[in-house]
C-alpha positions, 0 to 999 in steps of 0.5 A: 500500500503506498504510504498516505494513501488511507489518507487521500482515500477520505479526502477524495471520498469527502470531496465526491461526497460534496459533489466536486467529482474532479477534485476527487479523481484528482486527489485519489490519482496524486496521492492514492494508487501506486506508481505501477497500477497501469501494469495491466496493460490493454491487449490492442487494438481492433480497428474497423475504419468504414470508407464513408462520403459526406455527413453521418447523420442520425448516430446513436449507441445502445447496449440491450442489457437483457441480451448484451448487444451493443448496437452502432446505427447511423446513416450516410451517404443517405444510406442506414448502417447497423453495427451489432456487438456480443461476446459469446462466453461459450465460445469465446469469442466477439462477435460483430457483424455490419449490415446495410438494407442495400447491398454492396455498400460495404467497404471499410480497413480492419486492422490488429494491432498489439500494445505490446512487443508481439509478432504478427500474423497476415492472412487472407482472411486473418489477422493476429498477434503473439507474445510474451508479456514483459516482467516488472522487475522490483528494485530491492524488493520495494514495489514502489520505488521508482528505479523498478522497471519493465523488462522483456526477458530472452529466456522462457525462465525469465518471460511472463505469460504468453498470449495470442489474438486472433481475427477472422473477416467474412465478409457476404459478397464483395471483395477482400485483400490483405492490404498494408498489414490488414484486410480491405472488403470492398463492395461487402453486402455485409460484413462479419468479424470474429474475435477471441485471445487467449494466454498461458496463464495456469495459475498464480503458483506456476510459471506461465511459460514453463509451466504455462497453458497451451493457448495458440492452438486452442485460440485458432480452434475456438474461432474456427469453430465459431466461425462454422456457427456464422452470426 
């Protein structure tokens, strides 16, 4: 625990209760979490960039808490676009699908990137990315000195958890290429992408490289079995 941050917990918590929510953040960010609380890093970054002409009109986002789809609609170029969001716990995997009342007017650039050192994939139809975590390695054993600092380690010893991610484009009709590191549909009547990851993680009193999970295989299993089951 950082030392003072009992302290800063009270004085941001009696300034929410005033109402002055920023001056609360504000306080709990200084003087409250620790100097490595943005160690959980994200996995990166899914990007769908629609090739759209002129205004969009008529945005709106909803999430249908009873079914867990999150829905993009809005239009453009005159034309209606929905966007359809859900994660299937079963199978492990994102689903997202774009769809238009009139066909063949679905173009967009998916691409994958990581948001840490990884080696990527480029398919026809995929794209994913791998790798192994980086390891914080503590300065004389004080988890808040500063002189800490992240380390990708050469060895499978000294490498934290491994992880993979992996998308699968299938797009109804159209065209699609892989195009500068990922895919372009061109022309699409609809459009649906399916997204899983999985790590080595296999408990917290085993090493995750030597004593780690498989994960890549069983990552590209799970979406190639999704895949067969379509939106």
């Amino acid at each position: 625990q950082r030392p003072g941050a009992a302290e800063a917990f009270a004085r941001a918590r009696e300034a929410a209760l005033a109402g002055d929510c920023a001056a609360a953040q504000a306080e709990w960010e200084q003087n409250g979490t620790g100097l490595w609380s943005q160690a959980y890093l994200p996995l990166g970054m899914l990007r769908l960039s629609m090739r759209h002409g002129g205004e969009i009109t008529d945005y709106s986002r909803s999430l249908d808490i009873s079914t867990g789809v999150h829905r993009v609609e809005y239009r453009a170029e005159g034309r209606r676009y929905l966007r359809e969001t859900f994660i299937s716990q079963p199978d492990q995997a994102l689903a997202l699908r774009v769809s238009c009342p009139e066909g063949g007017k679905i173009t967009c650039f998916l691409s994958l990137s990581p948001a840490l050192n990884a080696e990527t994939e480029w398919e026809e139809s995929a794209l994913a990315f791998g790798g192994n975590c980086p390891v914080y390695c503590w300065h004389y054993g004080d988890p808040q000195d500063p002189r800490g600092k992240m380390r990708y380690g050469r060895e499978d010893a000294e490498k934290g958890m491994g992880y993979y991610a992996r998308v699968l484009a299938m797009p109804q009709g159209g065209e699609m290429e892989p195009r500068c590191g990922g895919l372009e549909i061109r022309g699409a009547d609809g459009l649906t992408l399916l997204f899983n990851a999985r790590t080595s993680f296999n408990g917290w009193n085993r090493h995750p490289v030597l004593e780690g999970r498989p994960y890549r295989k069983p990552c590209r299993r799970e979406l190639e079995a999704a895949a067969q089951k379509g939106w």
